[in-house]
N, C-alpha and C positions, 0 to 999 in steps of 0.2 A: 549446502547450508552451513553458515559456518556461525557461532557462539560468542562474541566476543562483549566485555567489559566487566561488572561484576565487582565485586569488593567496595568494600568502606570506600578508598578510594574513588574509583569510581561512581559511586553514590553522589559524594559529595562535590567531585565535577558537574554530574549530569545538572543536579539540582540548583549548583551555580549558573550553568551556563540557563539556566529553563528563564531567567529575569534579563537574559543580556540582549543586545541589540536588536537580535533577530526577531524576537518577540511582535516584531511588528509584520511579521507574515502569519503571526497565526491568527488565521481565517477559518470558522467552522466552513466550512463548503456544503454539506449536507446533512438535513435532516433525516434517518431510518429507522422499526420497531422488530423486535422478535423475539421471542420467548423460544422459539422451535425445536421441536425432537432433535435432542445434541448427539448427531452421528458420535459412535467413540474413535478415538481418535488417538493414534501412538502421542504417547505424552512426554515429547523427546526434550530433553536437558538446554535451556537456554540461560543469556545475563537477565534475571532479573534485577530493573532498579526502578523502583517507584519516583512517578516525576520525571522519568529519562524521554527523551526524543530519540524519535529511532526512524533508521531507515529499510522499508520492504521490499523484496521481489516478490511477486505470488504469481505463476506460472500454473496455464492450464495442463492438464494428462495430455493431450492433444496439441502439440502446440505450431497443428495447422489448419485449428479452425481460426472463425471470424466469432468466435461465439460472446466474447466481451463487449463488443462494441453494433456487432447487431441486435441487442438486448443491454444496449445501455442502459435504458430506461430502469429496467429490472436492477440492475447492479446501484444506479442511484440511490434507490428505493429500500434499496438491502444495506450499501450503505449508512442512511439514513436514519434506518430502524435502527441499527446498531448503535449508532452515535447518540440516540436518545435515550437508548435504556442503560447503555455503559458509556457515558461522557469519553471524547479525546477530540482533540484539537489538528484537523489536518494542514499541517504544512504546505503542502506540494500534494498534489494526485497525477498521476495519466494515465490512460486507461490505452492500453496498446490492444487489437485484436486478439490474440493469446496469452498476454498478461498483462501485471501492476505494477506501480512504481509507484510508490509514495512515501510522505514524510508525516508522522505524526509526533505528538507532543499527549502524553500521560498526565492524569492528576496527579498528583503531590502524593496520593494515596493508594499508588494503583500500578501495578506493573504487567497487568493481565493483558498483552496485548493479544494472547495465543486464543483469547477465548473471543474477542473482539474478530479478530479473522476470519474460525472457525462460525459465530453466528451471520457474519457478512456471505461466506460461500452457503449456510445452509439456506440463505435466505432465498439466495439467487438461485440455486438449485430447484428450490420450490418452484419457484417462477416462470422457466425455461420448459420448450419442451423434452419427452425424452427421446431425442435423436441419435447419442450417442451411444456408440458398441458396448455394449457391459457383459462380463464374463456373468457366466451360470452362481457362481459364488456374491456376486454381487447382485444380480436381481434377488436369489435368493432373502439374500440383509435385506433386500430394499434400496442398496445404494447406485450413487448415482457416480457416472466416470466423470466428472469435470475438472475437478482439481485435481493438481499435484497433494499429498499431505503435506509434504516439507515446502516449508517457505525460507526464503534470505532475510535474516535482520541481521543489522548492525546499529551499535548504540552510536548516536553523534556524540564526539568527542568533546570539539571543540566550535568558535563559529566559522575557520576555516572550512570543518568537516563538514557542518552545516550547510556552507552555501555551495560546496561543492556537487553534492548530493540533490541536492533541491536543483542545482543547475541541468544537471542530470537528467534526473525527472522528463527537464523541460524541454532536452535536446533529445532527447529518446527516438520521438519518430521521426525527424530528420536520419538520426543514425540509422533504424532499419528501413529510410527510403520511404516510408509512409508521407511522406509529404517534402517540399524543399525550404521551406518557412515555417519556422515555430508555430508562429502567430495563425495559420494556417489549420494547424491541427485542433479540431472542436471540442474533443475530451480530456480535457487538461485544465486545471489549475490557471496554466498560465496567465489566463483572460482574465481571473481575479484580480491577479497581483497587477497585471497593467492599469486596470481600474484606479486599485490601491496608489497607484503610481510609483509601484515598486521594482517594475522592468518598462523598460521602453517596449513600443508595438512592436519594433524592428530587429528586437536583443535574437541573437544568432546562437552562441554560446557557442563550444567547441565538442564537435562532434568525436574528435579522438580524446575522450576524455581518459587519463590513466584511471585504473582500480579495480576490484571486483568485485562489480555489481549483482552478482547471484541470479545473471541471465541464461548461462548455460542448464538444458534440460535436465 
């Protein structure tokens, strides 16, 4: 997990860039609701900036099940709920079988992405059955093994950073082989923006893309 952006500085980049070009890929994707028992959760030091656009990994504890995408449904849903009761605007999504990649965009008022996350995995936790090995410590809690706690964020800088990231996203499962055409993969974002008429059906993008995208376990 790595921490980055923060300060006045900062601030007032993110907030700049949240009106510029790009603006026109923000697409809400889903509607989701939850109120739900808020597992606790290490409360570990991130950039907050109210109104920043950021970029996520969120990586299962397991990261050789199929458990994301054979329970899409569920992860929509949990989505969904979250995105109605605490507003943000997704960029980019895709949903890989063991994890997430996506891009959102914050109110102007609000920089709580960590709680926004954290009500997305409890929701989908609800949802799923319990198949997964849990230590005696965690049935005890009640908790559930699916998630990693630490997730990857990185604030978008710039609209360079922006479209790089979001490109990203969209070439993911090409890069882990899940499919050999973008366009091809059904849980993704991508099918929006083609709508949008913001990529073509046939955009490839580049599979060695440089950075570090916070996909290591």
């Amino acid at each position: 997990m790595r921490r980055t952006g923060g300060g006045n500085g900062a601030m007032r980049f993110a907030l700049a860039f949240a009106g510029r070009a790009y603006c026109a890929l923000r697409y809400a994707v889903a509607p989701y609701p939850i109120r739900a028992i808020l597992i606790a959760m290490p409360n570990y030091r991130r950039a907050f900036v109210p109104g920043g656009c950021w970029f996520f990994t969120v990586n299962l504890i397991d990261r050789r099940r199929r458990l994301l995408t054979d329970h899409i449904d569920a992860l929509r849903a949990a989505t969904r709920l979250t995105q109605t009761r605490h507003p943000f605007t997704i960029d980019a999504m895709v949903v890989l079988p063991d994890h997430i990649h996506a891009v959102w965009t914050l109110p102007p008022d609000d920089a709580d992405f960590s709680l926004r996350w954290r009500l997305i995995k409890i929701a989908f936790a609800q949802a799923v059955p319990k198949t997964e090995p849990r230590s005696a410590v965690r049935i005890a809690r009640g908790e559930r093994a699916i998630w990693q706690r630490r997730f990857w964020e990185h604030l978008i800088r710039d609209d360079e950073d922006f479209r790089r990231h979001i490109e990203y996203c969209y070439i993911n499962p090409v890069k882990h082989r899940l499919t050999t055409r973008v366009r091809d993969w059904p849980h993704s974002s991508f099918h929006r923006d083609v709508r949008a008429g913001l990529f073509p059906d046939d955009w490839a993008g580049d599979v060695a893309a440089a950075g570090d995208f916070g996909e290591r376990s």
